[in-house]
Every structure is written in structure tokens, then in C-alpha cells.
C-alpha positions as CSV (number, residue, x, y, z in Angstrom):
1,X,73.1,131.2,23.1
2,X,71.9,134.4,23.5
3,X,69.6,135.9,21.0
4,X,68.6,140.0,20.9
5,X,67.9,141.8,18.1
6,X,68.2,139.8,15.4
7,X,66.1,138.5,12.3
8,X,66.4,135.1,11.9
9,X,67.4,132.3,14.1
10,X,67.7,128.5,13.2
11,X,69.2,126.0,15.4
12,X,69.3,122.4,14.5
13,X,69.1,119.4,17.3
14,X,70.9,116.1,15.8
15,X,70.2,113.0,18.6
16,X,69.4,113.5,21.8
17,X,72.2,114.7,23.6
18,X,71.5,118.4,21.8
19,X,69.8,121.1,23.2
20,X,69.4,124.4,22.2
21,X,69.5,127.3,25.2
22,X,67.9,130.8,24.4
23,X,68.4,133.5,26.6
24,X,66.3,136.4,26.8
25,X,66.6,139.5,29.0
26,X,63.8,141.3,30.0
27,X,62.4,143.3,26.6
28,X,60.0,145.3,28.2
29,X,60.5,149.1,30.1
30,X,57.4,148.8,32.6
31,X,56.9,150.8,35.5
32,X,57.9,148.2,38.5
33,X,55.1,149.8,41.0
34,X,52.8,149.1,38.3
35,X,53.0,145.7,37.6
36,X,53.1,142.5,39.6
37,X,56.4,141.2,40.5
38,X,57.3,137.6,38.6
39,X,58.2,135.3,41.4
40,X,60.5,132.5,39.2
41,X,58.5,130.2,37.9
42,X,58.6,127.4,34.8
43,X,56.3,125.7,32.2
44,X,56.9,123.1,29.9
45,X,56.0,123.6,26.0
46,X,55.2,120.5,24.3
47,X,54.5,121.1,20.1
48,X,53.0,118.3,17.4
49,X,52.4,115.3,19.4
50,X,50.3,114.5,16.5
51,X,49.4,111.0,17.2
52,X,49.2,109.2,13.9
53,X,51.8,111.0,11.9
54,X,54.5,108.2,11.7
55,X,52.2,105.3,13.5
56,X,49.7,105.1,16.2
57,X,51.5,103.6,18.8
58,X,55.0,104.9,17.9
59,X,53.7,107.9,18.2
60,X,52.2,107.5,21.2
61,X,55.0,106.5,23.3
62,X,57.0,108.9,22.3
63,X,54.7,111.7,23.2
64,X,53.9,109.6,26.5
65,X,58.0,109.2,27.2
66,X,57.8,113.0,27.0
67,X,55.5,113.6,29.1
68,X,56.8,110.9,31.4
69,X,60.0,113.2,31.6
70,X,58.5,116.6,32.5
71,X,56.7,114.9,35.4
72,X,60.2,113.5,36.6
73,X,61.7,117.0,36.6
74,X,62.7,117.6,40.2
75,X,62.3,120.7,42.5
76,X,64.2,123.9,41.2
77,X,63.1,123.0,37.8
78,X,59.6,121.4,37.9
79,X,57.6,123.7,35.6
80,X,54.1,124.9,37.0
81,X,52.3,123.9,34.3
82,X,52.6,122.4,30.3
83,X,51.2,124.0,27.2
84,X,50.2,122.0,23.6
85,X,51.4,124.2,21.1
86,X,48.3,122.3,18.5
87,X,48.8,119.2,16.5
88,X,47.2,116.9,19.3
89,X,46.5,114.2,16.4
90,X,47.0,113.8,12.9
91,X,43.6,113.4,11.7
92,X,41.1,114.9,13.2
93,X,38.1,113.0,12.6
94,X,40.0,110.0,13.8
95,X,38.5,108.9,17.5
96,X,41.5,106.3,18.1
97,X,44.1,108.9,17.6
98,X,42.2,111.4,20.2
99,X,41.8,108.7,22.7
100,X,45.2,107.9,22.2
101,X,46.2,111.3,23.2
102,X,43.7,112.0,26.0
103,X,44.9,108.8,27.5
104,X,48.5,110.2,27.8
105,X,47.7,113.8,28.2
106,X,45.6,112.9,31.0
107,X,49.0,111.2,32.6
108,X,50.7,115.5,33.4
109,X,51.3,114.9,37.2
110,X,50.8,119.6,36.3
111,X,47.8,121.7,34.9
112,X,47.8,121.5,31.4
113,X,46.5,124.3,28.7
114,X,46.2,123.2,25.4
115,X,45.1,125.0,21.8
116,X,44.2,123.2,18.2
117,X,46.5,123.0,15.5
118,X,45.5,122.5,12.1
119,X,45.7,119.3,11.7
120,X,43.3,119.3,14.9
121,X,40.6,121.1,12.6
122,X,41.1,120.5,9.2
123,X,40.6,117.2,7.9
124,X,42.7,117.9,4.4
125,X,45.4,119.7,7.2
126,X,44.6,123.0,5.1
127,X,40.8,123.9,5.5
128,X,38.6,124.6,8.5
129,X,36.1,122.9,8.8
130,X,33.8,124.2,11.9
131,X,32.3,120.9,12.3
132,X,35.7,119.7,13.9
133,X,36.2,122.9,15.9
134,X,32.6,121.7,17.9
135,X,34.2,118.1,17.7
136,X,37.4,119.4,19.5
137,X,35.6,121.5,22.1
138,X,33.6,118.1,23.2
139,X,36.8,116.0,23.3
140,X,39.4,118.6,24.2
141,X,37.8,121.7,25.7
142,X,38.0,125.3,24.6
143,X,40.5,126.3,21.6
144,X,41.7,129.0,23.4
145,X,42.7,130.2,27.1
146,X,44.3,132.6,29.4
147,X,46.3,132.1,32.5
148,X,47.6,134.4,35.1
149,X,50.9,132.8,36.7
150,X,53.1,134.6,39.4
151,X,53.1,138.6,37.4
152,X,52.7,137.2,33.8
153,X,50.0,136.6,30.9
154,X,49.2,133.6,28.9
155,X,47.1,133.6,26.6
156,X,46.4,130.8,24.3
157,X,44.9,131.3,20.7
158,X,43.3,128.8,18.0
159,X,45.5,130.1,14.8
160,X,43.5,128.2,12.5
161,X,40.8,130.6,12.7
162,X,43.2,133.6,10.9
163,X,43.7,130.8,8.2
164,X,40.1,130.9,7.0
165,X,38.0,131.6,10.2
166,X,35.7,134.6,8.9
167,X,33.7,135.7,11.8
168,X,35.7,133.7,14.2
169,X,38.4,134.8,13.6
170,X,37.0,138.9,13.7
171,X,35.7,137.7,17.1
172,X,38.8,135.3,18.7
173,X,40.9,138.7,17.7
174,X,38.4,141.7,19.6
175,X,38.4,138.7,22.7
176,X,42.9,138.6,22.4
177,X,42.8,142.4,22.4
178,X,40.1,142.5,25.6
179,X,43.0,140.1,27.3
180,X,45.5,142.5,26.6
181,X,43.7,145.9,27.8
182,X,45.9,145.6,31.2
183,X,48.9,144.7,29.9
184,X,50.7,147.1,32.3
185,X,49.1,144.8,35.0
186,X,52.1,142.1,33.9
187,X,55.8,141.9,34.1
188,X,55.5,139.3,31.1
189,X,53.0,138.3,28.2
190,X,53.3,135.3,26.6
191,X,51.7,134.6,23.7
192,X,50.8,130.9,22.4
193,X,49.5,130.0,18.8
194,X,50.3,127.1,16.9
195,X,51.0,128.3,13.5
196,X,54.3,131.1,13.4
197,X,53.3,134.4,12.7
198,X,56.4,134.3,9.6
199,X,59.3,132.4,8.4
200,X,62.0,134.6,7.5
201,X,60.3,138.2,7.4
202,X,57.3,139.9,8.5
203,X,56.2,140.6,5.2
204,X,56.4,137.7,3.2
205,X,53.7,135.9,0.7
206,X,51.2,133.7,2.9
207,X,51.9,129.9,2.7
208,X,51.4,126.7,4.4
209,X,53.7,127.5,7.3
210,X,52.7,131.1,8.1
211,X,50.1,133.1,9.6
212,X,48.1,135.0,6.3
213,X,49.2,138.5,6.3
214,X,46.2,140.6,6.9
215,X,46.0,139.0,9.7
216,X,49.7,138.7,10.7
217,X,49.9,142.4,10.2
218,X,47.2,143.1,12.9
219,X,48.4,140.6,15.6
220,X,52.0,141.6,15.1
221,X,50.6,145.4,15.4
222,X,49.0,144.5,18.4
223,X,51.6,142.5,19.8
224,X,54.4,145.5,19.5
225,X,51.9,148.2,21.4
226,X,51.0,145.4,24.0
227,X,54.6,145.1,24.6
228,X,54.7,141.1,24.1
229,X,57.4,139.5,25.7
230,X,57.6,136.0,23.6
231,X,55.1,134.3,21.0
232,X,55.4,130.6,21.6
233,X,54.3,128.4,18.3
234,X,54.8,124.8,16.6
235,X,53.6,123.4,13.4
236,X,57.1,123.6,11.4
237,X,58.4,120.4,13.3
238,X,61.6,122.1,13.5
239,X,63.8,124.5,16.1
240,X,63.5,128.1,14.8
241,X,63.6,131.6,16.6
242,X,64.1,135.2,16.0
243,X,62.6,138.4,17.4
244,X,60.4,141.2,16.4
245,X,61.0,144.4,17.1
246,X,61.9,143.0,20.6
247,X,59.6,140.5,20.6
248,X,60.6,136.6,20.8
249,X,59.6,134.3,18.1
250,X,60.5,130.6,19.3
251,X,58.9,127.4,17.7
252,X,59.3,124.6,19.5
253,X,60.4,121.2,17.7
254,X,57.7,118.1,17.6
255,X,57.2,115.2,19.9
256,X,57.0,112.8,16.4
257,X,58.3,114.1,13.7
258,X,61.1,116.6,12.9
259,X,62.3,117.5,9.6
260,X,66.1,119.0,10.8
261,X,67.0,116.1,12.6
262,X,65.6,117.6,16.0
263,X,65.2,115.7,18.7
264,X,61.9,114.6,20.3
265,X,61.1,116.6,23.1
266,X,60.1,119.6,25.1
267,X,61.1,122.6,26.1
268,X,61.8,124.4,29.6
269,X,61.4,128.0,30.3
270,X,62.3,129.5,33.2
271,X,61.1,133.1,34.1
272,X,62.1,136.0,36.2
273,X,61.6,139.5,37.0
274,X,64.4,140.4,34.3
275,X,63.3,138.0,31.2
276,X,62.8,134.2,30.7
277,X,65.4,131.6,29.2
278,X,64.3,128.8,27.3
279,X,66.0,125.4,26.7
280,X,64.8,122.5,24.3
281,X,65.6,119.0,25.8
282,X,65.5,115.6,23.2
283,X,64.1,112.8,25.8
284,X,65.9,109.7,25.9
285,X,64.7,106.3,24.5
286,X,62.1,107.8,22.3
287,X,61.7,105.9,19.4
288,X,63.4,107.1,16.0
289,X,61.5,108.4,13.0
290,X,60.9,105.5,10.4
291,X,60.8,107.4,7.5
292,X,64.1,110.4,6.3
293,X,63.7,113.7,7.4
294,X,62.8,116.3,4.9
């Protein structure tokens, strides 16, 4: 399916032999002698393994069958590297749910690049507590990266911070804007958060789901004159996409638990010169959800 220029989005996985395809030509007007060409390249993007959410071990295989299955990927599709989209765990004070996760994460036969959700930060799933940002740093590493891959930008961000990050939040931004100085350097920037920037329109009141919108305002500001190609999030636990003023919004399902029947999964993108498509894949012989989806 191709999506340009349009709100809203939603596409629903049911089982596992549905996948959703998103097709995105290039959205960018850049000078070609002033940026680097984008040799084609793709990543995996893994959202929500939070390990605990249904039960421990369920949980775990799943996100370990997942991870099994980007490994397999064979030449011509192998992706580069994987990204967490947050959500590592469910609770994150809980030691046997992060070595549960380490344990498998540690299995990527690629580099992986991860960032915190809330639930990776907030005990209550709502409230930063900084005490568990220092707790994630020792068992995770940093809540934020960027990555330079064949002509494009990635750049990772800890979204909890524009929940209720004060001074954290002030600083993670000026350090986002620093990354995006030589944007002009790039054929592509990607963008990776865990919490969407909106639901259904730019906007709209702040809620559980959403980036608050003082600071959605500045980022998607920032994001327009930086000439984003794609903000990659999680969190809703559901397949959703839609663009922004030419930018991509795409949330990727979970690798637990999905409230539209998704399946449990990853997904592909594949870049180019010209634009990047991305495909969501269930994996086979995860193990259902035990409880209805909402």
C-alpha cells in the first residue's frame, strides 16, 4: 500500500500470515552533490518486547522467536542492524525481567541500538522516575543514540523525558537539534522515539499515548525544517501510520501484546536513494496472547 499525503493511516494484522507493506518515495528535495549517496541497505525495528506483560517466559520466547527470525533473514534482505523502539520490560525495577531480556537481546547475530520506553522508566508506567533512568543506563546503556549508515541519520531519543523530564528533557532536545545541524550531509533521517508524536492530529489534547504538546510542537517544528524522512515509534501495541507535512509516522506493533489483533513481530525497511519501504512480518509459532485484545 502506498501511503503519501495523507492524515491518518490504520492497518490491522489478524494471524500471522498478514503483513502490512508501506511504500514511501523519497520526501525530500536535496541537492544530490551535497549529500551522501544511500547505498541500499535494511534494519529491523522491533517495538514492546516488554518482558512481563502477559508472563515471564511467554513473553520471552516470543520476543526470542523474533529475534531468532531476523537473524535467519538471508542475503538481499538481511538488515544491517535492529532498533528497540522502548518497552524492554514491563516493570522496570524488576531484575528477572531485564535479565530476561538481556539474555535474548544479546542473541542479534547484527548491531543493535536500543532507547527506553516508559514502562522502562516509570515504575507506575506514567511517571519518571530518574532513579530508573541511572538503573537503565547501568543495565542497558545510554537512552539515546545516533548512527550514520550508508548516506542516512539515525537518531535515537528517550521520549519519556518530554513526558515529565524538566531539565532533561530542555537538554536531550538542544543535543537532537546539534545532531540535526548537517542535515544536508544525509539523503535520509530517521527518527526513533518510543512514544508517537500524535494519534489522529497534530494538535490534539495530551494523553497516555501521545507526546505532550509543547513539546510535540517543537520536535514536529524541528522535524519539518530538518526535513525528516520517517519517525519510527511503539508504545500503542498496534499497526498505525500517517504522514506529516511529508513526513512518515509509522508505529510499529509489539513483540507481546497487541490490542488490534496484530501479529507478533518485526518490521523490515529497506532503503534507497529514492525513499525506503517498510513491511511488518507476524513470526510464526509465537505463542498467542492469553488474555482478549482490547
Amino acid at each position: 500500500m502506498i501511503v503519501r499525503n495523507k492524515r491518518t493511516s490504520h492497518n490491522t494484522l489478524v494471524g500471522w500470515l498478514l503483513a502490512t507493506l508501506l511504500s514511501f518515495s523519497s520526501l525530500l528535495v536535496v541537492a544530490a552533490q551535497r549529500t551522501q549517496h544511500a547505498s541500499p541497505f535494511s534494519f529491523a525495528i522491533v517495538a514492546d518486547s516488554q518482558i512481563g506483560m502477559v508472563r515471564l517466559e511467554r513473553d520471552r520466547e516470543n520476543f526470542a522467536k523474533v529475534v531468532k527470525a531476523i537473524n535467519e533473514l538471508k542475503s538481499g534482505v538481511r538488515p544491517s542492524m535492529a532498533i528497540i523502539a522502548g518497552d524492554l520490560v514491563d516493570h522496570a525495577n524488576n531484575q528477572r525481567e531485564l535479565d530476561s531480556f538481556i539474555q535474548v537481546e544479546k542473541t542479534f547475530a547484527i548491531p543493535v541500538y536500543l532507547i527506553p520506553g516508559n514502562h522502562d522508566l516509570a515504575r507506575d508506567g506514567k511517571h519518571f522516575e530518574p532513579s530508573l533512568l541511572d538503573l537503565y543506563r547501568k543495565n542497558i546503556g545510554p537512552d539515546r543514540f545516533v548512527v550514520r549508515q550508508a548516506g542516512s541519520l539515525f537518531v535515537g531519543l528517550n521520549s519519556q523525558l518530554w513526558i515529565e523530564g524538566g531539565g532533561l528533557a530542555a537538554e536531550q532536545f538542544k543535543w537532537l537539534e546539534q545532531q540535526l545541524r548537517h542535515r544536508n550531509q544525509y539523503r535520509h533521517v530517521f527518527i526513533i522515539q518510543h512514544h508517537p508524536l500524535y494519534l489522529e492530529a497534530a494538535d490534539e489534547a495530551d494523553e497516555y499515548f501521545n507526546t505532550p504538546l509543547g513539546w510535540r510542537t517543537k520536535l514536529l517544528r524541528l522535524f519539518e525544517r530538518a526535513r525528516v524522512t520517517a519517525v519510527f515509534t511503539g508504545h500503542l501495541h498496534r499497526n498505525q501510520s500517517s504522514t506529516y507535512h511529508g513526513i512518515a509516522m509509522i508505529t510499529t506493533p509489539s513483540s507481546c501484546r497487541n490490542f488490534d489483533g496484530s501479529a507478533f513481530g518485526y518490521a523490515l525497511v529497506t532503503v534507497t536513494d529514492n525513499g525506503f519501504s517498510y513491511h511488518y512480518r507476524g513470526v510464526p509459532g509465537t505463542l498467542p496472547d492469553e488474555r482478549p485484545a482490547k
